[in-house]
N, C-alpha and C positions, 0 to 999 in steps of 0.2 A: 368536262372537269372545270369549275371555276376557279379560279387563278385566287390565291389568299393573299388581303389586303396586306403591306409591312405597313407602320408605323414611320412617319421618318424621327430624323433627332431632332429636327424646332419643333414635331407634335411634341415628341419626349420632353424637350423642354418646356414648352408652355402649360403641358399638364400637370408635371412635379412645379412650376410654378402656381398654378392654381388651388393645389395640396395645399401649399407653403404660405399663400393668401388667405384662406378662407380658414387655416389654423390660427392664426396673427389677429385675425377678425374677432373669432372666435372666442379668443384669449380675451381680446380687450376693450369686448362689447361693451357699452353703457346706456345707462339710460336714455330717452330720447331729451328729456328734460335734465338740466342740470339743477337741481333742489340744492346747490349750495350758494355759501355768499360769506365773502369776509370783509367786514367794515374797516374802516378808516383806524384801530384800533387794533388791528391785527386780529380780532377776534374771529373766531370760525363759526359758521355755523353750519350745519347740515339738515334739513329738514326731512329728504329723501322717506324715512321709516315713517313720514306721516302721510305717502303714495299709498300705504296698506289702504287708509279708509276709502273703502271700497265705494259706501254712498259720503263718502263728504262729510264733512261736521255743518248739524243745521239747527237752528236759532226759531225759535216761532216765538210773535209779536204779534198778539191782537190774528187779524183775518191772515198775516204776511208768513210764510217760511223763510227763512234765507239759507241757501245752502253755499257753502265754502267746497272747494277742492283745492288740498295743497301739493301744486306739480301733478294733477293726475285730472281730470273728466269725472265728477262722480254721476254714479247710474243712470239717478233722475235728471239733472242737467243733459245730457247726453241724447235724452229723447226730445228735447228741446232743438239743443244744434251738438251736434256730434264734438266741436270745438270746445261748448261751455265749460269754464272751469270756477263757475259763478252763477248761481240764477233765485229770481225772485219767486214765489208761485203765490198768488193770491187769488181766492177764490176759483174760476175758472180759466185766471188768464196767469200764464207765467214768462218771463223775459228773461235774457242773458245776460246779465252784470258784470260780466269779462270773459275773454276768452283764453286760453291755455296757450298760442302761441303769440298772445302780447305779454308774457310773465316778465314783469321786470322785481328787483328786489334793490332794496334801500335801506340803510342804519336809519335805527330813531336818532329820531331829533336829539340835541343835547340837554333840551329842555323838559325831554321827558324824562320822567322818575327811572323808567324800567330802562334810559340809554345803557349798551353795551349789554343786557340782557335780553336783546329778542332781537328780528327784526319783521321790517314790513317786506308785505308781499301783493304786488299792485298787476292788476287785470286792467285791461281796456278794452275799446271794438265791440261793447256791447251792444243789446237791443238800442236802435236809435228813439232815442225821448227828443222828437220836436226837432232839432238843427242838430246836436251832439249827441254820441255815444253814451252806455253807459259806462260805468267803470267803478271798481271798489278797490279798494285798501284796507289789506288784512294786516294787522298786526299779530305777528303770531310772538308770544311773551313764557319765556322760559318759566314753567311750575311745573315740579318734579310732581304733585299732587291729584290730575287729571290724566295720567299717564301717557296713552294718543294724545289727546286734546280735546279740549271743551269749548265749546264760543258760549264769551261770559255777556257779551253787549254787541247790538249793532244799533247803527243811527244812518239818516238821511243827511247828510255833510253840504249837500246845494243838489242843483239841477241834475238829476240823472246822476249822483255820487254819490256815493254810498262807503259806510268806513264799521268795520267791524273787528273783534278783539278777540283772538284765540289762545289759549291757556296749552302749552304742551312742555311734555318732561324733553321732547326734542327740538324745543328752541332752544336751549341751553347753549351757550358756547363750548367748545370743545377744541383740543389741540385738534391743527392741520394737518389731515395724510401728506405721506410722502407727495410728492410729482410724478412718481414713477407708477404708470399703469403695469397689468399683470403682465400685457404682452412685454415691455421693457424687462421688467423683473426675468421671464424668461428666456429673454435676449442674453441677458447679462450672466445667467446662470451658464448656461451653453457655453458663452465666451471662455468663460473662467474656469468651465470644469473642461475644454476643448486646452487652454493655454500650460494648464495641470499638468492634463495627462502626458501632449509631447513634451513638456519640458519633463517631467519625472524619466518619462520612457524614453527619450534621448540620454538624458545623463546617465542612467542605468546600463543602458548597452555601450554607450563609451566606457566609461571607467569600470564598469562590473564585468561585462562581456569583453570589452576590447575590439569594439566593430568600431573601426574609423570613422569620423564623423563624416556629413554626408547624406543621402539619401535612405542609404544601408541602414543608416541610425536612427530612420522613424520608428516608434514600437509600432507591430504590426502592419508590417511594411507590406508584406503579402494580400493582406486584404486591402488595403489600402489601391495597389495596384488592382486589383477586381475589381474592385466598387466601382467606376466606368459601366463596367458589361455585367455585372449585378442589377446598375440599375440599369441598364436595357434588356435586361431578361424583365425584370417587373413592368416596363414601362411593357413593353410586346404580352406579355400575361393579362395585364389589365385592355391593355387594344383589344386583344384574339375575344375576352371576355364579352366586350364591351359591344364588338363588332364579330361575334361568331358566326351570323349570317353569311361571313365573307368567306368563310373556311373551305375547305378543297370538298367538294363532296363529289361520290363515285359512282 
């Protein structure tokens, strides 16, 4: 007969901790890219809804393609260098114009017409041209009119730089979300409906019931007392499960 594994209580423990992590995660995953940015201005913007374009927004001039990703790798870039989040393709040869994890973002200028209506979104660490990188600067310029986005103009700005203009209904500024991610949110909730119910279910049993205050006076003071050896019945269920090979066989 082989002798059936127990479970101790730090496994118990660290497993219902693992439960309780990997929920918390769960709740309040995010992007890996953060597609927001608020200017000097308090102005918000969120670009995130324009990660859908799947291949990019792309621009053809003469022999040249230029494709744009904003916050995301699109397709064709991507068989270039897995990184690109910017690439050139002309005729047979094509180059990387920035990469996805140099994404910095910036307010226009003051002197531009469209300030406080869009902003820039700057790549570096591209194909090397000669001694430097390349690198481009997207303007992406709120118009409700192109819906995704359109790229209306690119240009060669100097050496290996590059500056091009995208048109989207989600450059637009908009009010800023709360601070509070979903996992907070359901932190909070818990709290509040946990602080509810004993305070409802204590005052009820004092003055309704007449149970001295105290212990006595938790509602469901019964299962409360279980919940201990409830959850090491589940923690031992999910072990026996887990590890049934161990079980007593005859």
């Amino acid at each position: 007969m082989q002798k059936t594994p127990v479970p101790s209580p730090l496994f118990c423990f660290f497993f219902f901790f693992f439960l309780l992590s990997s929920t918390s995660l769960f709740v309040s995953v995010q992007s890996a890219v953060d597609c927001t940015f608020e200017d000097s201005g308090g102005r918000y913007f969120d670009l995130s809804k324009m990660e859908n374009s799947t291949n990019g927004f792309s621009f053809v001039q003469s022999i040249n393609t230029y494709i744009f990703g904003i916050c995301r790798v699109p397709a064709i870039c991507s068989l270039i260098d897995p990184n690109a989040a910017s690439c050139l393709v002309y005729g047979t040869t094509s180059v990387v114009m920035g990469t996805l994890p140099s994404i910095k973002f910036a307010e226009l200028p003051k002197t531009d017409p469209d300030y406080g209506n869009g902003v820039l979104v700057i790549y570096s660490q591209g194909t090397t041209c000669g001694s430097v990188d390349r690198n481009v600067t997207i303007k992406v310029r709120c118009d409700v009119a192109p819906g995704l986005g359109v790229v209306i103009n690119v240009a060669q700005t100097g050496v290996c730089a590059y500056a091009g203009t995208i048109n989207s209904q989600f450059a637009c500024p908009t009010a800023a979300p709360s601070h509070f991610d979903m996992g907070w949110i359901f932190v909070i909730i818990v709290v509040v409906v946990a602080v509810i119910y004993f305070a409802v279910g204590v005052t009820y049993k004092v003055f309704a019931q007449k149970v001295q205050f105290g212990l006595e006076a938790i509602p469901n003071i019964d299962f409360w007392k279980d919940l201990p050896s409830l959850v090491k019945d589940g923690c031992f269920f999910v072990f026996y499960k887990v590890f049934r090979r161990g079980y007593s066989q005859v």
